[in-house]
PLY file of the C-alpha trace (Angstrom):
ply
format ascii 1.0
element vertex 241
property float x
property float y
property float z
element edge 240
property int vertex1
property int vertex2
end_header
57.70 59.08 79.51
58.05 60.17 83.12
55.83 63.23 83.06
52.94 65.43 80.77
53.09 68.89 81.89
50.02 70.36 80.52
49.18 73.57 79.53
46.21 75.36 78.28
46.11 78.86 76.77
43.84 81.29 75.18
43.95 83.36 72.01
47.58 84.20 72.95
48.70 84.65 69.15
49.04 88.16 69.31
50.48 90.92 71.26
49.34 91.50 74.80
50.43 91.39 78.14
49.27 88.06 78.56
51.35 87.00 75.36
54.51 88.21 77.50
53.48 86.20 80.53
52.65 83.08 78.76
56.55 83.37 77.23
57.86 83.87 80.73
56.05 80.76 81.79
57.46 78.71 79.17
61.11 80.11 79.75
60.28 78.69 83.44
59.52 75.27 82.05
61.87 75.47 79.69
64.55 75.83 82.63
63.24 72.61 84.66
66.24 71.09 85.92
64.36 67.18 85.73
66.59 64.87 83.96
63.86 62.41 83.19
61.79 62.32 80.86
58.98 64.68 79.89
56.93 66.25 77.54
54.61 69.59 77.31
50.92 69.95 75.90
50.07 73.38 75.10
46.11 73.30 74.40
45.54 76.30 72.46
41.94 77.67 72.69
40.69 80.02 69.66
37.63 82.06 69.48
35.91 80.78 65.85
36.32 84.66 64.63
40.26 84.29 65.19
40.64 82.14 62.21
44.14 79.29 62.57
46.93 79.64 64.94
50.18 81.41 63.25
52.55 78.52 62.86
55.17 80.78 63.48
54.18 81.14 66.78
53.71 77.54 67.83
57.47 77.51 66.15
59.02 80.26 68.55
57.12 78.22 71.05
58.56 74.85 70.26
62.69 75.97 69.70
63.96 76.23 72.86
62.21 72.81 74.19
63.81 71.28 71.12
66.95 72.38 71.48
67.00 70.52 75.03
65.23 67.25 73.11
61.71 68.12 75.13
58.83 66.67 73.13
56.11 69.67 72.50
52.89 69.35 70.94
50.51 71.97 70.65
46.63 71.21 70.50
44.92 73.95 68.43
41.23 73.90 68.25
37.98 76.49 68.72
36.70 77.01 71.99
33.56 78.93 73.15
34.33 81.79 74.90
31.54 81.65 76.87
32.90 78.41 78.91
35.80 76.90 80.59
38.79 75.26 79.30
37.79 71.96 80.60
37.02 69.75 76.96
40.64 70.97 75.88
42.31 69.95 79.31
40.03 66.92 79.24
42.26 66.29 74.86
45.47 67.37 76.65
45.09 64.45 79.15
44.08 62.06 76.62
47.41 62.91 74.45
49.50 62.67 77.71
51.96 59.54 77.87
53.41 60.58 81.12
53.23 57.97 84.03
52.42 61.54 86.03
50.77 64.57 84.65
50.50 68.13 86.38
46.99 69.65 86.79
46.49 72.29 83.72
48.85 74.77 84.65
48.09 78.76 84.05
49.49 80.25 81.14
50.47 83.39 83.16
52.54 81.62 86.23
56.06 81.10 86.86
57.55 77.56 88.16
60.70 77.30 90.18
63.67 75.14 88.19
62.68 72.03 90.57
59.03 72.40 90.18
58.65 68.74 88.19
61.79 67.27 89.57
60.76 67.56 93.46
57.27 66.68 92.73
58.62 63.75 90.24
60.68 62.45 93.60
57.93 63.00 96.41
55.41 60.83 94.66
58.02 57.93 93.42
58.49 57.84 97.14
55.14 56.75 97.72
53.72 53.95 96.12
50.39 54.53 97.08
50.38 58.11 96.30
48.04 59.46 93.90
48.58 63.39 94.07
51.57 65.53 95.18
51.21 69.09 95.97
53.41 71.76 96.71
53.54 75.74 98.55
53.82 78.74 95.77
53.86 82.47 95.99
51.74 85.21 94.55
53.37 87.64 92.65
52.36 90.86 91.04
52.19 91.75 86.78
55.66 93.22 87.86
56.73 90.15 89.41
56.78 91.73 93.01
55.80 88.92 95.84
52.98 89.70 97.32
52.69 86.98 99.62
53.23 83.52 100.19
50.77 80.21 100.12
51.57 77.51 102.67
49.42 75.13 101.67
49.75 72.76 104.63
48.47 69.06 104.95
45.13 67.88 103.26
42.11 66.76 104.99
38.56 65.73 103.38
36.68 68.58 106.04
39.71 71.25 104.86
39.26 70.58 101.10
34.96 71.42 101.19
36.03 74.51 102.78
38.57 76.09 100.78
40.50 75.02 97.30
43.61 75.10 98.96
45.86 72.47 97.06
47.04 75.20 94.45
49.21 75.52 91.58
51.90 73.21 91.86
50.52 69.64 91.55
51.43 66.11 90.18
49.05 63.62 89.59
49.10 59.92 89.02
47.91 59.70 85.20
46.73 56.27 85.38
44.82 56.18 88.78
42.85 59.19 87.30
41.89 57.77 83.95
41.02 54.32 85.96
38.70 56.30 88.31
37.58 57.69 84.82
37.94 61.74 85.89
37.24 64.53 83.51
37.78 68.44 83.94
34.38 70.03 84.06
33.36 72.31 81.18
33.24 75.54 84.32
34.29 78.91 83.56
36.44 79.12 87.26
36.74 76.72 89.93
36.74 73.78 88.30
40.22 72.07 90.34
38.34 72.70 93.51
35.53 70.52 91.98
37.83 68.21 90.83
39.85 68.38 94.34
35.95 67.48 96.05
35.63 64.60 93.71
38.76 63.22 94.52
38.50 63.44 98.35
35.49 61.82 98.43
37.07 58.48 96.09
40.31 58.36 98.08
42.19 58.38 101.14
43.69 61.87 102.28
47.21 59.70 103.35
47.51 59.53 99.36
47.36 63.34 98.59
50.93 64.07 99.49
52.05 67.89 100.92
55.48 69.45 99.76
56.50 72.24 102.07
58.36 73.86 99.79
57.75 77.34 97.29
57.49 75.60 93.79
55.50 78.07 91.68
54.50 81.75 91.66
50.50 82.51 90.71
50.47 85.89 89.25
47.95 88.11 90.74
46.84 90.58 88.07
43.40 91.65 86.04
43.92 89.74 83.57
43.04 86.75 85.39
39.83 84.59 85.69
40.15 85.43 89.49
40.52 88.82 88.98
37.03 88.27 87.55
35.61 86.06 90.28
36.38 88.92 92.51
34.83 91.26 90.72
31.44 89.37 90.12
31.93 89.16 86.90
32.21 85.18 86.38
30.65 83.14 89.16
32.59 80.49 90.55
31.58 76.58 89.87
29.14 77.89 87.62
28.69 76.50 84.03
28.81 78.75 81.17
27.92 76.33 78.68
24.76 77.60 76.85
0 1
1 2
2 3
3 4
4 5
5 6
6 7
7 8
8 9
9 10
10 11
11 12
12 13
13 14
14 15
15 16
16 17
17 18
18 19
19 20
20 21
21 22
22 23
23 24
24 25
25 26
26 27
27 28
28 29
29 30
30 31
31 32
32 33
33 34
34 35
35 36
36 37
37 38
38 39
39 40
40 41
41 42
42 43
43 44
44 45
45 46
46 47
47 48
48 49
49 50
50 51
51 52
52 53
53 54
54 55
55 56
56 57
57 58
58 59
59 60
60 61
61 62
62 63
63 64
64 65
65 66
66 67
67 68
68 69
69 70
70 71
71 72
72 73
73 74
74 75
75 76
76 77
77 78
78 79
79 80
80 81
81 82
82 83
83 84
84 85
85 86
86 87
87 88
88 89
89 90
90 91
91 92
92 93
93 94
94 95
95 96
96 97
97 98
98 99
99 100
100 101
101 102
102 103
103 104
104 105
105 106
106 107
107 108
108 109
109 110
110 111
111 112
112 113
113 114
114 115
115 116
116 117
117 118
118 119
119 120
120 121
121 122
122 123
123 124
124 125
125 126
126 127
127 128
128 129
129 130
130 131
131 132
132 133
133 134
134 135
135 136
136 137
137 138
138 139
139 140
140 141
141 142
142 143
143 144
144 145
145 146
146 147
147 148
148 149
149 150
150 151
151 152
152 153
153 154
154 155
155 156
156 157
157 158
158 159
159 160
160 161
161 162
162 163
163 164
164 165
165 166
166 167
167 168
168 169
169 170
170 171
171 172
172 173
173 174
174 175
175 176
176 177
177 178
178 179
179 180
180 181
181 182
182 183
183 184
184 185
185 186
186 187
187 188
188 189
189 190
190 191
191 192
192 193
193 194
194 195
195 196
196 197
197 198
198 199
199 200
200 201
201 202
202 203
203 204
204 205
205 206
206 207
207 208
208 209
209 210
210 211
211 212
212 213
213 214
214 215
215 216
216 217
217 218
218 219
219 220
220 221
221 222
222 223
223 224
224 225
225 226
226 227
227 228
228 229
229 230
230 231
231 232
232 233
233 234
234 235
235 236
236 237
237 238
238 239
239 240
């Protein structure tokens, strides 16, 4: 297995907006034009009160990859609402048999056709790579761009200051359970941690920059940002009681 695109969820069962925008995301996926091989881990978190996942959903979710001979499993367990997603991101990796694995994607972005592929290349490149990572745009609930995310190259000083590596990102599965990293259990923020731990265990030559628009991060309420803005979640903080 080439890659292990993961992808964690929440509570998306029913109908919502964020039901519609976690189909568009997997139409996007669906549509990757990589001809090697990969798989996708959809880590579906439940509050306790919601009772099982409708198999009928994880079906409509699993047809199209099949019919293109993509391997999807779905990881359905209860979550506390009151946390992050980090313990089923932390499963996801564990059932990942990818050589490369993306970073838990969001559930309501969009990824261009060559998101995996270009990544997939940029990092075979590179033997000593450990992390590629790649420009994306932000886009409205409408899909409107609002603007666009250069990400530029990545420096130890750059990283403490801002979490600017972003959406689109491929990392070397093996290095990262050999240096024994796990997602932390924090309601937002918790790549930026991750990004910290991993400048201060690694060269910045091995982070590699894609200038190129590979993803679009949609910019709406409904997101944990949204919230972060708003004061209501802070940032780094765990939830955990």
């Amino acid at each position: 297995m080439d890659v292990s695109v993961v992808l964690p969820t929440w509570n998306r069962s029913g109908e919502s907006r964020h039901s519609e925008f976690l189909d568009e995301c997997l139409v996007s996926l669906c549509q990757q034009d990589f001809d090697g091989k990969w798989e996708l881990l959809i880590g579906t978190e439940m509050p306790q009160k919601f009772g099982a996942m409708s198999l009928d959903v994880i079906e409509s979710w699993r047809e199209p990859f099949k019919q293109r001979g993509i391997p999807l499993k779905v990881l359905v367990q209860h979550a506390d609402p009151d946390s992050g997603h980090g313990p089923t991101d932390n499963d996801l990796y564990a059932m990942a048999r990818g050589k490369y694995v993306t970073r838990p994607l969001g559930d309501d972005e969009l990824y261009r056709e060559n998101f995996i592929s270009r990544l997939f290349v940029e990092m075979e490149g590179e033997e000593d790579a450990v992390l590629a990572y790649a420009d994306f745009e932000d886009i409205d609930d409408k899909g409107n761009v609002l603007r666009q995310r250069v990400r530029g190259g990545y420096t130890d000083e750059r990283i403490r200051r801002e979490c600017f590596i972003g959406i689109c990102v491929l990392i070397d599965l093996a290095w990262w359970k050999e240096m024994g990293y796990q997602w932390s259990n924090i309601k937002a923020g918790e790549d930026w941690q991750m990004w910290k731990e991993m400048a201060e265990d690694t060269c910045p030559s091995r982070f590699l920059y894609v200038n190129e628009f590979l993803g679009q991060w949609r910019d709406w309420s409904g997101t944990l940002t949204s919230s972060v803005r708003k004061g209501d979640i802070e940032a780094m903080k765990d939830y955990t009681a």
